[in-house]
N, C-alpha and C positions, 0 to 999 in steps of 0.2 A: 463351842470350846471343847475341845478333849479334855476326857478324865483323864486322871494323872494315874500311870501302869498298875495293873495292881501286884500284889508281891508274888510272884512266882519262885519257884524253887531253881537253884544255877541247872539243875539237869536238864530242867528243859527250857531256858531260855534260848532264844534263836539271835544268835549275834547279829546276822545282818538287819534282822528287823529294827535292832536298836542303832546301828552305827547310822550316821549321819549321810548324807549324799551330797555333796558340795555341787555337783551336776544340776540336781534337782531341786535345790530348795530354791525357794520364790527370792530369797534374799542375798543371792549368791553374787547380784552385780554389788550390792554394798559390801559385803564381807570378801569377797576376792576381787585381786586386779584384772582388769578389763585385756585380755589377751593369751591367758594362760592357753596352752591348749589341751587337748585329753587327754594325754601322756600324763602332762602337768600335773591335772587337776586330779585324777586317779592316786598318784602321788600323794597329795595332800587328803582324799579321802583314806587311806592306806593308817594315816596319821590320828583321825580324828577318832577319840578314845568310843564315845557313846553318846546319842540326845540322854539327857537328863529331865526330867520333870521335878519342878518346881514348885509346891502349890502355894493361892496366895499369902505371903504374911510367912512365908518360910525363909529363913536365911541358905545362903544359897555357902556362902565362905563369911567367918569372923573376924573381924580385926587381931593381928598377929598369930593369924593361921599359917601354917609353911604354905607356900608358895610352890606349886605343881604344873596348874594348869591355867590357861587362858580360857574367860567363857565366851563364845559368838552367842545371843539373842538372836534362837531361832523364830521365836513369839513371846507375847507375853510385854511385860514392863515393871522392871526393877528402879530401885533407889539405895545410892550409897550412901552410906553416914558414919562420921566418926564420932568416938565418945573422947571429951576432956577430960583434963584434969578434976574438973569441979565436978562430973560423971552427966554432963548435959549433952545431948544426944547433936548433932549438926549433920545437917542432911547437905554432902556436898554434890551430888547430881543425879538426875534421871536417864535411864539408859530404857532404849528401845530395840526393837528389831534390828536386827542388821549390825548392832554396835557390840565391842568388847570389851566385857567388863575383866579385870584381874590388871591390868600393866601399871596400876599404882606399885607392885609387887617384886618389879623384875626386881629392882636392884640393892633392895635388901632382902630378898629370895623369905619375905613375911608382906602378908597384908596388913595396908594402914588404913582398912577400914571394914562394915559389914555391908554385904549386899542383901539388899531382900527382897524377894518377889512384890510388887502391888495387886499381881493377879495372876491365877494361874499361868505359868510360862514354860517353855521349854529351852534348854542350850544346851549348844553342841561342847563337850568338852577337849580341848584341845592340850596336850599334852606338851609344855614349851618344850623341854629338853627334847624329844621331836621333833617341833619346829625349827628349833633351831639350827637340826643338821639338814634342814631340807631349805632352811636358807642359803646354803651352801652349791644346791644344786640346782636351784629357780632363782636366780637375783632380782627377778621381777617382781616372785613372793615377798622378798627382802626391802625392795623398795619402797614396797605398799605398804610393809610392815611400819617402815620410819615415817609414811605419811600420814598416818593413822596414829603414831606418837608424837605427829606434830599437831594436831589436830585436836588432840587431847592436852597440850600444854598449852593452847592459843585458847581454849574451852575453861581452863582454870585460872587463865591470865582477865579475860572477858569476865567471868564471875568475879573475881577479886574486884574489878573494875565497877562491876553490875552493885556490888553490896559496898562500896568504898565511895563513889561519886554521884551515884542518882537517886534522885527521887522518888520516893514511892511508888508513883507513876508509873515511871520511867522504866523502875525496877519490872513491875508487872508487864508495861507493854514490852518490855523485852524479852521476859519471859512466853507471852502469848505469842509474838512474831518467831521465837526461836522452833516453838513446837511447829507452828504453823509450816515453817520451811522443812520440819524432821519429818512432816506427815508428806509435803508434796514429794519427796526426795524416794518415798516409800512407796508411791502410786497412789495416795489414798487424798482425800479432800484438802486442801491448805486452808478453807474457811468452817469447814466445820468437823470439830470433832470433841470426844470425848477428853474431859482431864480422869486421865489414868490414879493421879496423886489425890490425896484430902486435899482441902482448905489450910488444915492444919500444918501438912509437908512443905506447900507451896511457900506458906509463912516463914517458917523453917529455915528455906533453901535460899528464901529472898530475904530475910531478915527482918522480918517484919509479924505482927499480930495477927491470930487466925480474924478479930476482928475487923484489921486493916485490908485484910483481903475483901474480906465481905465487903469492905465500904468501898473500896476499887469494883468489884464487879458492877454494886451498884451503880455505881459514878460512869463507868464507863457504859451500862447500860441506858443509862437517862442520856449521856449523848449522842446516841445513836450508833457507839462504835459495834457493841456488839448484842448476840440475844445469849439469855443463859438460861437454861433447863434442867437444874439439878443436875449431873456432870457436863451433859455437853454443852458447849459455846461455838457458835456461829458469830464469826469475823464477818460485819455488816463494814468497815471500811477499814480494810486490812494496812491503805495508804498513811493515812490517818495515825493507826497502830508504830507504823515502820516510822514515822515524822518526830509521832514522841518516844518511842526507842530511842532516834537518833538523838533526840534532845532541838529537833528543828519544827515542832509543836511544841503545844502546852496545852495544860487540861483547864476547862473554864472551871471558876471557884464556885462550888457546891454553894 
């Protein structure tokens, strides 16, 4: 893991070393549409403010902060949550590589919530008012743009649905198939990896007790779904997982 920059004076920081490379980053096919070309993409590097370093447990933007920029997840793994009325914290989702956090934001130009790092992270900051006139000039930038804010409202529709109609279970294995598919989409293992989150967030986010989680791991351990090792989990039948997702399984009574 990189250390996060240390503070240098503006005289001598080197801009290009901080600006971003849309060219080169490892996660440039998830963050950009698949056909831009170099003209294009130079364009859109031209735009991109600075990488930021993030450490972990840092908020990144607050809830009813003005609204500037958009963040791409160059590394690293963030978690968004809003605070209530009654001042109780709700963790509305997990954000990894590749994905962009801020577009709860466009259209009352204020964030309606806080991000925070879970571990050291980096993002690229993106300047909307920027973007937006360079959607003027790539419509293909544009296109991408609206399928990535339809993606994000089918992702809030899915969770409403996740914590309104299922099972505890249910709730869990769809949480572990979701990562599961976040991790293969990335190049990295679909059956084993690290939970970036607590127990405690997981709880949070699924609506549920840090000790219902614990008795889910359990539970689905002793069936043979999967192993667990202090964060990381190994999906031993991933099949199995996506059945009771769907709600076309059931878990036998502990």
């Amino acid at each position: 893991m990189d250390q996060s920059l240390a503070r240098i004076t503006p005289a001598v920081i080197n801009i290009p070393a901080l600006k971003a490379s849309c060219a080169g980053c490892s996660m440039h096919q998830l963050c950009l549409p698949m056909g831009l070309n170099e003209a294009d993409i130079n364009k859109l590097d031209q735009i991109i403010g600075r990488r930021r370093r993030i450490a972990r447990d840092e908020v990144l933007y607050r809830m009813n902060d003005p609204f500037r920029n958009l963040y791409a997840v160059r590394f690293g793994h963030f978690k968004t949550c809003q605070v209530d009325a009654g001042g109780d914290s709700h963790i509305t989702g997990f954000q990894m590589a590749g994905e962009l956090l801020g577009m709860d934001a466009i259209s009352a130009e204020q964030h309606h919530c806080d991000a925070v790092a879970l571990e050291d992270s980096e993002v690229c900051e993106i300047p909307f008012v920027r973007l937006e006139e360079l959607f003027g000039q790539i419509p293909t930038l544009l296109h991408h743009f609206h399928r990535i804010m339809s993606q994000e409202i089918m992702r809030e529709q899915n969770v409403m649905l996740l914590l309104g109609n299922m099972r505890a279970e249910q709730r869990f294995a769809a949480f572990l198939v979701n990562l599961s598919s976040r991790y293969a989409a990335r190049g990295y293992s679909s059956t084993c990896f690290q939970l970036r989150m607590s127990r405690e967030d997981i709880g949070n986010y699924l609506g549920l007790t840090i000790e219902s989680i614990s008795r889910l791991l359990s539970r689905f351990k002793k069936q043979g779904w999967l192993e667990v090792d202090k964060r990381e989990v190994r999906l031993l039948d991933p099949v199995m997982l996506k059945g009771l997702a769907a709600g076309t399984e059931h878990c036998t009574p502990m």
